[in-house]
C-alpha positions in Angstrom: 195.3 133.3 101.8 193.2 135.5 99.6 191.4 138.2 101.1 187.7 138.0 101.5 186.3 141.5 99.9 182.1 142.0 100.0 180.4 143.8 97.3 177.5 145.8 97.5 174.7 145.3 94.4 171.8 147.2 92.6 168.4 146.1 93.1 166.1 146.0 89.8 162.2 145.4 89.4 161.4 143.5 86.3 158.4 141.1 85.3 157.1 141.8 89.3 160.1 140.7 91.0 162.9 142.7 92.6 166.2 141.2 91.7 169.8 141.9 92.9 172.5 142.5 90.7 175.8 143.6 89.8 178.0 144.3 87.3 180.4 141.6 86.5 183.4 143.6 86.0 183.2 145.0 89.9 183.7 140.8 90.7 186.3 140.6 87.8 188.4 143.7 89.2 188.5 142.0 92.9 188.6 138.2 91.6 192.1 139.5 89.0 194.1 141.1 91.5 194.1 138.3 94.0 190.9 138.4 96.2 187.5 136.0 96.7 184.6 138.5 96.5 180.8 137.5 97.5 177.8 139.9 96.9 176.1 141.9 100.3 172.3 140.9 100.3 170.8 144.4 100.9 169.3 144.4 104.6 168.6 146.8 107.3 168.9 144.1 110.1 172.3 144.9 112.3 172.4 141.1 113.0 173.2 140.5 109.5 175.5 143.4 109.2 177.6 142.6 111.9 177.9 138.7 110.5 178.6 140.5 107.0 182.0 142.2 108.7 183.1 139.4 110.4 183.0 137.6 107.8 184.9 139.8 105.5 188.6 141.3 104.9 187.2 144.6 103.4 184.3 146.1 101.6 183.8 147.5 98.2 180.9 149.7 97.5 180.1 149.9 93.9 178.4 151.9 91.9 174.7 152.5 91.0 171.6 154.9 91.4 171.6 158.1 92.7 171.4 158.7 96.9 169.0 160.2 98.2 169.7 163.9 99.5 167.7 164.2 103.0 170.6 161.9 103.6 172.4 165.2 103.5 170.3 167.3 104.2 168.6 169.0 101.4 165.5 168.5 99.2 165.5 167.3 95.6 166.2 169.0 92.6 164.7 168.6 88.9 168.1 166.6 87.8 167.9 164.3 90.3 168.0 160.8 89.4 166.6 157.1 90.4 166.8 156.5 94.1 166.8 153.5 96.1 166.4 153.9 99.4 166.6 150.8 100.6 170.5 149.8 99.2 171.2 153.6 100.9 170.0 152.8 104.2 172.5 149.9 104.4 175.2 151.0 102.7 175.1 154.1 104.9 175.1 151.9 108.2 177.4 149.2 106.8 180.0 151.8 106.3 179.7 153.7 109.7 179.7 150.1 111.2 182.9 148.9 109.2 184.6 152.8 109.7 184.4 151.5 113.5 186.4 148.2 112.4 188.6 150.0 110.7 188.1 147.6 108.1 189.2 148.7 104.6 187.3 150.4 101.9 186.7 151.0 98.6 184.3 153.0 96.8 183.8 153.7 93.2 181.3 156.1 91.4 178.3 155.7 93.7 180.2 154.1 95.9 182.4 156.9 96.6 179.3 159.5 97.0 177.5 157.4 99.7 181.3 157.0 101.5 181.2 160.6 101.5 177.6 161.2 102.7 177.4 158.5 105.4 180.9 160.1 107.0 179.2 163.6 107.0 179.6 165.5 103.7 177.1 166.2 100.5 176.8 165.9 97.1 175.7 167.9 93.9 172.6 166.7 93.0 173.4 166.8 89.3 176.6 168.5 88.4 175.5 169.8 84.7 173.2 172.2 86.4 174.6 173.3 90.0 178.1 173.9 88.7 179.3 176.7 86.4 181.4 175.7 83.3 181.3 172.0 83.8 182.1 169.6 81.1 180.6 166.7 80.4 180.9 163.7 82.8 178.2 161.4 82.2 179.4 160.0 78.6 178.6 156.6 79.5 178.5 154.9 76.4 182.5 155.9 76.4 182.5 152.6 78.8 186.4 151.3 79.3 187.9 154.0 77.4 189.8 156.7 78.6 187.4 160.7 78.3 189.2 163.6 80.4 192.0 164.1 82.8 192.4 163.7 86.6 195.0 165.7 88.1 196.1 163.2 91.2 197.8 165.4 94.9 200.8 164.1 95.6 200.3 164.4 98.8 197.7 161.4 99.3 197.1 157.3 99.1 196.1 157.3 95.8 199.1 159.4 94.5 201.6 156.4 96.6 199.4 153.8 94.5 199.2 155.1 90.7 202.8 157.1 90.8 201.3 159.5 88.6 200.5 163.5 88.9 197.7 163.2 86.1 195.7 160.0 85.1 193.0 159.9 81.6 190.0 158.5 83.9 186.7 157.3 81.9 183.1 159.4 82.9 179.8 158.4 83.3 178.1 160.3 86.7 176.2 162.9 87.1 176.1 163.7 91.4 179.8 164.4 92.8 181.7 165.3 95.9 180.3 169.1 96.8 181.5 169.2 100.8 184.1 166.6 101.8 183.4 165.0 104.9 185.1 166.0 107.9 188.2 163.0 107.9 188.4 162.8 104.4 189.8 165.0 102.0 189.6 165.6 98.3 192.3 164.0 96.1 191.9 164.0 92.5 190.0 166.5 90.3 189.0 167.2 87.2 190.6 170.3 85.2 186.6 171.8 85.7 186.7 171.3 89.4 184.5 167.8 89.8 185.8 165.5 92.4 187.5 162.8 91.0 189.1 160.6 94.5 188.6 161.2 97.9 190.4 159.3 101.1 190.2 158.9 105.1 192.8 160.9 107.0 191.8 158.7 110.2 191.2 155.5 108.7 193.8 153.5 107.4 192.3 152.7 103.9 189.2 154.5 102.7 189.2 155.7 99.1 186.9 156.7 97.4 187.2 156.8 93.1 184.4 158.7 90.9 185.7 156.9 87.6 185.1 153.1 86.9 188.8 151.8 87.1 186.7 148.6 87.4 185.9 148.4 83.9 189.1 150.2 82.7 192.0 148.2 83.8 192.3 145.6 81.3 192.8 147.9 78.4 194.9 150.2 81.1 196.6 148.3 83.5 197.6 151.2 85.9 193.4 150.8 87.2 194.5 147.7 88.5 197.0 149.0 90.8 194.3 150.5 92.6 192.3 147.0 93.2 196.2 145.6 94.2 196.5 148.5 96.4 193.5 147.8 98.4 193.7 144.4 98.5 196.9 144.6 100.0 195.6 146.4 103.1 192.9 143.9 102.7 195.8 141.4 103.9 197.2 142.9 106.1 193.6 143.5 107.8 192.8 139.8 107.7 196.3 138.8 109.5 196.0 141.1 112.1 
């Protein structure tokens, strides 16, 4: 049976109507490597969340706007982008809630940032002006194509999953890891320093991935090992 894997969307206001939306490629990615995936309706109700888990074999948090920083703590800056609030308040609380399942997890770009903030750490507002000698990372017109180097710790998940040291990652972000949470540790960087993967020490799958592998692993098929890789656990989750 294929795992059951809920996605987390954007929400848009256009011609006075808020819509919810997602980027294809994050169904694709799931839907390719052998899982059904069905969008999260953004909601603060617990009743709903709690359904949302049960009825699920892991979660993927995708990408999107930037989070808001009195969810770490600190005030905003002049680089700070588009918030929504709304999409952080549940993605925040659907995480803590699944970390209790011990449900598996996936984050990627955004995704990995609000995994990171909701289990305790922060973020750099905007990298290109809190960080000295950063390149550039938010080339997103480079889309699927491969823009810098990740240098991947051997000593991690994602290192079992990719059997590589070093991995050509695309780049299009601006915020990024600045204090790990407490359970999760950094590993993958960029040769300036950015954050390019974290993962749970405690919980049995939680990665986080700064790139878009989601848009990257048909042109570059190792991406795709990090989809398999999760929906593996995803498995084993649901047969437990």
């Amino acid at each position: 049976m294929k795992p059951v894997i809920g996605v987390t969307t954007d929400s848009e206001y256009s011609n006075g109507y808020y819509y919810q939306r997602l980027n294809e490629w994050n169904l694709r990615a799931i839907s390719d490597n052998g899982g059904i995936s069905f969008m999260f309706q953004i909601t603060n109700d617990d009743e709903i969340i709690e359904k949302y888990l049960e009825m699920v074999d892991g979660i993927y948090f995708t990408g999107g706007n930037d989070i808001n920083p009195q969810y770490y703590g600190e005030d905003p800056i002049k680089g700070l982008g588009t918030l929504d609030c709304a999409r952080d308040e549940f993605e925040i609380k659907l995480y803590r809630k699944a970390a209790e399942k011990d449900i598996p997890i996936l984050g990627v770009c955004k995704g990995s940032q609000i995994m990171n903030v909701a289990a305790g750490g922060k973020l750099y507002q905007d990298v290109n002006t809190q960080v000295n000698d950063v390149n550039k990372h938010n080339y997103s017109s480079f889309g699927a194509y491969e823009y810098h180097n990740a240098d991947i710790c051997t000593d991690s998940k994602l290192h079992e999953i990719l059997k590589v040291k070093e991995l050509k990652v695309n780049s299009y972000h601006h915020q990024s890891v600045k204090e790990v949470a407490k359970g999760y540790k950094i590993v993958a960087s960029a040769r300036d320093g950015i954050v390019e993967a974290i993962e749970s020490e405690e919980l049995t799958f939680a990665v986080g991935i700064q790139w878009h592998p989601e848009v990257m692993y048909c042109k570059y098929p190792i991406h795709a090992d990090i989809f398999k890789a999760f929906l593996r656990q995803c498995e084993i989750y649901h047969n437990k």
